[in-house]
N, C-alpha and C positions, 0 to 999 in steps of 0.2 A: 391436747398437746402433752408431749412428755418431756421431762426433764431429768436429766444425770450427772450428778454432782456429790462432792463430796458435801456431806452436811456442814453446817456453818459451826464450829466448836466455838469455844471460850478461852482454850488454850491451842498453845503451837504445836501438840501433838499431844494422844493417851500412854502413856506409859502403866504398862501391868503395876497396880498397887503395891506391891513385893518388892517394886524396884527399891535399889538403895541409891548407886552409884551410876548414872547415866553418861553413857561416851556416846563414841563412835560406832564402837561395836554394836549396842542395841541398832542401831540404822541398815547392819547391814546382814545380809545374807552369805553366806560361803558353801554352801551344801552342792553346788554347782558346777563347782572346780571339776578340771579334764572331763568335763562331756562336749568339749567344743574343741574343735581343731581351728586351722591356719585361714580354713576360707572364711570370707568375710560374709555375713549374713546378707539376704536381699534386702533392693533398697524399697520398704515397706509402699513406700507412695501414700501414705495414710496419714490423714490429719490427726491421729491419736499415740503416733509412733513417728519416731528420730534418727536416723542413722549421724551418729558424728564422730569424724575424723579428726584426731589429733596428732598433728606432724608433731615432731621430735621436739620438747621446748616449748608445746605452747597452751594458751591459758583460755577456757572460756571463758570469759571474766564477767564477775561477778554480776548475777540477775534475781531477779524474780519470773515465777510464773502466778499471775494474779489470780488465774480462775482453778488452779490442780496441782496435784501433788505432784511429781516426778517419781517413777522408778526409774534408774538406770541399772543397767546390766552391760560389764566389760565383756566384750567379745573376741578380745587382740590388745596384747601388750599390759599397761599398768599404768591406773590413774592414781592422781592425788585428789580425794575432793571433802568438800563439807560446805558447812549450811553455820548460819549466826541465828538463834531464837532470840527473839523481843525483850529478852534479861541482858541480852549483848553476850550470851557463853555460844563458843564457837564447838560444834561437834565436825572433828575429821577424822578422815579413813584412809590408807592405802590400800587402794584395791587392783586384786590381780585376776585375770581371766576365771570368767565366770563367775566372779563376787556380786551382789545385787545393794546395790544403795537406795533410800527412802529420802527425798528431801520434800522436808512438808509442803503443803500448799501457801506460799504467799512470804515467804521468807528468803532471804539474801543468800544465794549457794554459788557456787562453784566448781570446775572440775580441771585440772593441769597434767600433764604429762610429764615430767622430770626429764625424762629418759633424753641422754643425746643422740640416742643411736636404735634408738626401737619407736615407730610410731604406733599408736593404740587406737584402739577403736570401740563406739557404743553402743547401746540402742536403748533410747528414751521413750518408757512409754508415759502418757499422763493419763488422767481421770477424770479427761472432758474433750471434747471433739474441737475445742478452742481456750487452750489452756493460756494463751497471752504470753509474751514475753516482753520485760524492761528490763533490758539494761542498763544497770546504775552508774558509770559512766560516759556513757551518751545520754543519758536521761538527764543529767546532772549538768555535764561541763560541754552538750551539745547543740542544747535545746532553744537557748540566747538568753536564759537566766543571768542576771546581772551582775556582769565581776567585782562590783561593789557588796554584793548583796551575799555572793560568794565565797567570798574574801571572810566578812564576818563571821559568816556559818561556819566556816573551818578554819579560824582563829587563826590564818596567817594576812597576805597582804596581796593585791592585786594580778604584782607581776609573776606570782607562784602559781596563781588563778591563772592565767593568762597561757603560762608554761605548761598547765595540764590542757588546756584547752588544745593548745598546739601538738600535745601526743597526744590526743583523742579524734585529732581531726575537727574541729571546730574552727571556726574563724574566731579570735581575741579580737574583744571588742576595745577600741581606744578610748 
């Protein structure tokens, strides 16, 4: 049997030794820009590749992919994205056609489209043939984890539990 995976590290990503100041920038790629025009790339069909659509305004919100890393490559228009490491420091990017983003394997990312008037588009590849996806609020406020128990975790009170649960689409439990 074979197996393809990213090795198991110790940390949330290697950074060249030399480094001093770590952003956003180290994450991303731009050597790409105008080799892409208007049409939108095929839709791969492939369990290791993503085609996604972001109308005008809206947010993939926030995930993990548990088994691989993500590369994304804008293809149309201009996203907002970034990724939280394990220290809790957020790296983000504005990326515009043909920019390439790196978001580790197993950590809390994101991607938004600002724009009211231009929708954008991506393609995700990962570094496993089943790279998993959880979403942190449906994981969270969808699952029937206990609004008592919820409440605590996020040092507010029930009926705030209750009001996420309602914009996540969940039933509030009484």
């Amino acid at each position: 049997m074979v197996y393809g995976s990213d090795p198991d590290i110790i940390s949330d990503f290697l950074a060249p030794a030399n480094s001093t100041a770590l952003d956003g920038n180290f994450f991303t790629f731009t050597g790409l820009r105008g080799i892409f025009d208007a049409d939108y790339p095929p839709n791969f069909k492939s369990v290791s590749f993503a085609t996604l659509e972001y109308p005008t305004g809206t947010l993939n919100p926030p995930h993990i992919h548990p088994r691989s890393s993500e590369l994304l490559i804008v293809v149309d228009g201009s996203l907002e994205v970034g990724f939280v490491d394990t220290t809790g420091k957020l790296y983000s990017q504005t990326l515009q056609v043909a920019d390439i983003f790196v978001f580790p394997k197993g950590l809390v990312h994101y991607q938004y489209n600002p724009s009211s008037d231009q929708p954008a588009m991506a393609v995700s590849s990962f570094a496993s043939a089943n790279a998993g996806t959880v979403s942190i609020p449906s994981t969270v406020f969808a699952t029937g984890i206990d609004d008592d128990l919820l409440a605590k975790g996020f040092k507010t009170d029930v009926a705030t539990i209750q009001k996420i649960k309602a914009g996540v689409g969940a039933k509030a439990k009484n």
